[in-house]
C-alpha positions as CSV (number, residue, x, y, z in Angstrom):
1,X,89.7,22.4,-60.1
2,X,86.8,20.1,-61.1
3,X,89.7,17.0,-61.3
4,X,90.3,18.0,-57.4
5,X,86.7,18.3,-56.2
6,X,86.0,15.0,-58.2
7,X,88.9,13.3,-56.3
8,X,87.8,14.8,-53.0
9,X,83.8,13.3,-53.4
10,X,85.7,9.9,-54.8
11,X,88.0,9.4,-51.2
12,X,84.8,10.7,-49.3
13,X,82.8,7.7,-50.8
14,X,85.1,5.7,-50.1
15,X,85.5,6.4,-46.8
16,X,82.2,6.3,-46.1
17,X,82.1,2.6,-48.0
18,X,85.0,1.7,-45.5
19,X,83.1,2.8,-42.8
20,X,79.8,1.1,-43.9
21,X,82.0,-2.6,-44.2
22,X,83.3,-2.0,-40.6
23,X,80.1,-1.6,-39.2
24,X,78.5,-4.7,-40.7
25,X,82.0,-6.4,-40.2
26,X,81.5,-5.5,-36.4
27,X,77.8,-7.5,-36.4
28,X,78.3,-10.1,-37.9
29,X,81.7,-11.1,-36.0
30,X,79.5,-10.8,-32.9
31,X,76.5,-13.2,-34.5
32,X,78.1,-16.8,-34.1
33,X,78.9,-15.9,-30.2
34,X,75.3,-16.1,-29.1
35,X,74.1,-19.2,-27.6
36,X,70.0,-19.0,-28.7
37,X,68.4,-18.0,-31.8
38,X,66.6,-15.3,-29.3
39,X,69.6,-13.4,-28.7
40,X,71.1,-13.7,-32.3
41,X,68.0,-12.2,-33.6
42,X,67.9,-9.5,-30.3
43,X,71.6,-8.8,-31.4
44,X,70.8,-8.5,-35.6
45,X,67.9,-6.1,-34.8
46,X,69.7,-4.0,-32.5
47,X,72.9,-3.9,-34.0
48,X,71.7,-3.1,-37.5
49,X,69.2,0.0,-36.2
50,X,71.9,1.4,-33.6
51,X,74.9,1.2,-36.0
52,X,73.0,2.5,-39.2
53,X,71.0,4.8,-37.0
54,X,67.7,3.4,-39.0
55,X,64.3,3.9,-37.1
56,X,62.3,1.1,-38.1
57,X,64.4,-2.7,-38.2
58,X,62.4,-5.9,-37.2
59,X,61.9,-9.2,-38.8
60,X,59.2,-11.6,-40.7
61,X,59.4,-15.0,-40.9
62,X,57.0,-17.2,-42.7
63,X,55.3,-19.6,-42.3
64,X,57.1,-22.3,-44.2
65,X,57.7,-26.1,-42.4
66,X,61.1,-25.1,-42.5
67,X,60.5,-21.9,-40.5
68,X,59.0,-23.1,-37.5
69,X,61.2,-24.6,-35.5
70,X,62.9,-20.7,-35.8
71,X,59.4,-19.0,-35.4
72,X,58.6,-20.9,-32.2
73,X,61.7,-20.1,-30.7
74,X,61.6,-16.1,-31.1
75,X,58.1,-16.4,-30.0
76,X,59.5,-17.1,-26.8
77,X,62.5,-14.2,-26.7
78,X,60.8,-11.4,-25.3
79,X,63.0,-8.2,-26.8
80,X,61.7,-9.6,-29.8
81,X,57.8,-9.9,-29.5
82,X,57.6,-6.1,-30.9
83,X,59.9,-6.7,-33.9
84,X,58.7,-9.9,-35.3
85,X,55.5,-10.8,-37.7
86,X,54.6,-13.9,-39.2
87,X,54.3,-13.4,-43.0
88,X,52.3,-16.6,-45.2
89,X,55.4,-17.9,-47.7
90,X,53.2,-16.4,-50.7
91,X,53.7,-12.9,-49.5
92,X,57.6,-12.9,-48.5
93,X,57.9,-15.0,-52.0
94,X,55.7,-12.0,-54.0
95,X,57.6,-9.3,-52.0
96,X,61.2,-10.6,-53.4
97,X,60.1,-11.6,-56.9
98,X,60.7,-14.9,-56.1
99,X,64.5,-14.3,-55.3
100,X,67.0,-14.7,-52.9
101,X,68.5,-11.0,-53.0
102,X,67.8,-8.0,-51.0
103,X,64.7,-6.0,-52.2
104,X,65.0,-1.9,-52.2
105,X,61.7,0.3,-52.4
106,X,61.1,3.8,-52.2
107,X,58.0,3.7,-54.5
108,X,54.9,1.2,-54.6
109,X,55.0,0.4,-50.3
110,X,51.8,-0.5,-49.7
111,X,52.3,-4.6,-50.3
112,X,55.5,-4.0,-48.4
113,X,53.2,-2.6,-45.2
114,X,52.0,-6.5,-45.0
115,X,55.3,-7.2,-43.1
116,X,54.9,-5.0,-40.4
117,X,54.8,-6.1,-36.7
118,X,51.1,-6.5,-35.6
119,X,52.3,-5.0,-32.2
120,X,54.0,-1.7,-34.1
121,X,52.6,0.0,-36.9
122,X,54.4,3.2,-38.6
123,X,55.2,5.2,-42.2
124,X,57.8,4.9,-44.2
125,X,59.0,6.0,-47.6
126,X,61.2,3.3,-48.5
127,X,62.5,-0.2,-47.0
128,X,65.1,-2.9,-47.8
129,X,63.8,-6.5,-47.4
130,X,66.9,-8.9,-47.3
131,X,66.0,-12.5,-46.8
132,X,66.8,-15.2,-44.3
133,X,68.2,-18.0,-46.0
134,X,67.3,-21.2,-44.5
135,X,67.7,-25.1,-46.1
136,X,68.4,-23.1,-49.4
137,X,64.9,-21.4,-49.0
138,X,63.7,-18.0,-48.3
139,X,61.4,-18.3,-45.2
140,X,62.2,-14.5,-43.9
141,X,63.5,-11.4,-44.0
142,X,65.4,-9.2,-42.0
143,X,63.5,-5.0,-43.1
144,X,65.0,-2.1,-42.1
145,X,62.2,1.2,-43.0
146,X,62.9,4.9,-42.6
147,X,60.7,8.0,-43.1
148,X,62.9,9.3,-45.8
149,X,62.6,8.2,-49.5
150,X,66.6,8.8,-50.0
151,X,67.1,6.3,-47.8
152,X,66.5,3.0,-49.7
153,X,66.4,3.1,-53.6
154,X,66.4,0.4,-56.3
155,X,70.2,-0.1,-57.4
156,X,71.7,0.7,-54.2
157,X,74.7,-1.8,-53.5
158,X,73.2,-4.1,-50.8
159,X,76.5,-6.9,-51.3
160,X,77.2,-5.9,-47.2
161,X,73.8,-6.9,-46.1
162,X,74.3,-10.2,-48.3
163,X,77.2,-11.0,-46.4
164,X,75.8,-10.5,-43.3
165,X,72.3,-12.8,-43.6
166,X,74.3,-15.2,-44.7
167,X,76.3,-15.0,-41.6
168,X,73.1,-15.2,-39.9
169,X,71.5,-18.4,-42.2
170,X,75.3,-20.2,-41.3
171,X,74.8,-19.2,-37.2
172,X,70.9,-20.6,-38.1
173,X,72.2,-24.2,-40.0
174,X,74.8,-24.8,-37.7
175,X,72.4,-24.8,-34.2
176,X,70.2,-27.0,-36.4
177,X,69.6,-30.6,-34.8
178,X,72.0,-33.3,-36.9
179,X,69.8,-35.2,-38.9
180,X,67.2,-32.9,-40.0
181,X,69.0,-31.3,-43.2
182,X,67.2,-31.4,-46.1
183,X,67.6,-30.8,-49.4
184,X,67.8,-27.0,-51.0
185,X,64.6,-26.3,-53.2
186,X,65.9,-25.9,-56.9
C-alpha cells in the first residue's frame, strides 16, 4: 500500500514539475517577440505573477554603468513605474552573496525589504531574487514575494527561473547597440 501511495505523490510531482516547465516555457517563448525593453519587462512581470499566481513580482535594477541605458528606458514605460526600484550595486551584490544564481528566503527579510518599489510597499514571508544578467554582470533582479513562508525556501530547485533570465539577458544583449559590448567581469 505504501509502494502505491509513494508512486501516486511521485507522478503527482511530476506532473506538477511538467506543468511548472510549461508555464515558464510559455514566457519566455513570448520574450524575444517584443520590440522595447518596456514591454519585455511589462510582459516578464505580468507573466510570471499571473501564471504562478504570486502577489508581489516587480524588478530592481542597479545602478551599475552597465545598467543605465536599461534603467532609463523602463523609467519611461509606464505599466512599469509601480514595479521597478533602483537598488545601489552594493546592495543587489550583498543580497546574492556576490553570485549569479537565484536567492530563496523565508527567514532573515528585512535586507531583502531594501528592493522594494518606493511607489508599493507590502509584507512578505519569503522571496526569490533571481538576477538579470547583463555584459556577464549582475546589475538586477527580477523578485517575486508572497505572504506565505512555504512559498520560497532555501534549496528549492530554481533551474526554470535560470532559464528564463537568461532568456531575458539574451532578448537584453541582442537590442544592445553594435559596438558597445564589453568585456564580462571575471
Amino acid at each position: 500500500m505504501k509502494d502505491q501511495t509513494d508512486r501516486r505523490e511521485q507522478m503527482e510531482t511530476l506532473r506538477k514539475n511538467k506543468e511548472l516547465a510549461r508555464k515558464y516555457a510559455l514566457i519566455g517563448e513570448a520574450l524575444p517577440a517584443f520590440g522595447d525593453e518596456g514591454k519585455l519587462f511589462e510582459a516578464l512581470v505580468t507573466g510570471v505573477r499571473e501564471a504562478f499566481e504570486i502577489p508581489y513580482v516587480w524588478i530592481s535594477l542597479t545602478d551599475a554603468p552597465e545598467a543605465l541605458d536599461l534603467l532609463v528606458k523602463l523609467r519611461q514605460a509606464p505599466a512599469l513605474k509601480d514595479v521597478l526600484n533602483v537598488v545601489r550595486l552594493e546592495t543587489l551584490q550583498e543580497l546574492l552573496g556576490g553570485g549569479k544564481a537565484p536567492v530563496l528566503a523565508n527567514e532573515g527579510l528585512k535586507p531583502f525589504y531594501r528592493l522594494l518599489p518606493r511607489r508599493r510597499k507590502f509584507f512578505f514571508k519569503s522571496i526569490v531574487m533571481a538576477p538579470l544578467i547583463l555584459k556577464g554582470r549582475a546589475v538586477g533582479s527580477l523578485n517575486s514575494a508572497d505572504p506565505s513562508p512555504a512559498r520560497y525556501q532555501p534549496g528549492m530547485d530554481t533551474g526554470l527561473l535560470e532559464q528564463l533570465m537568461a532568456v531575458v539577458s539574451h532578448c537584453l544583449e541582442e537590442k544592445q547597440p553594435s559596438g558597445t559590448e564589453t568585456a564580462p567581469e571575471p
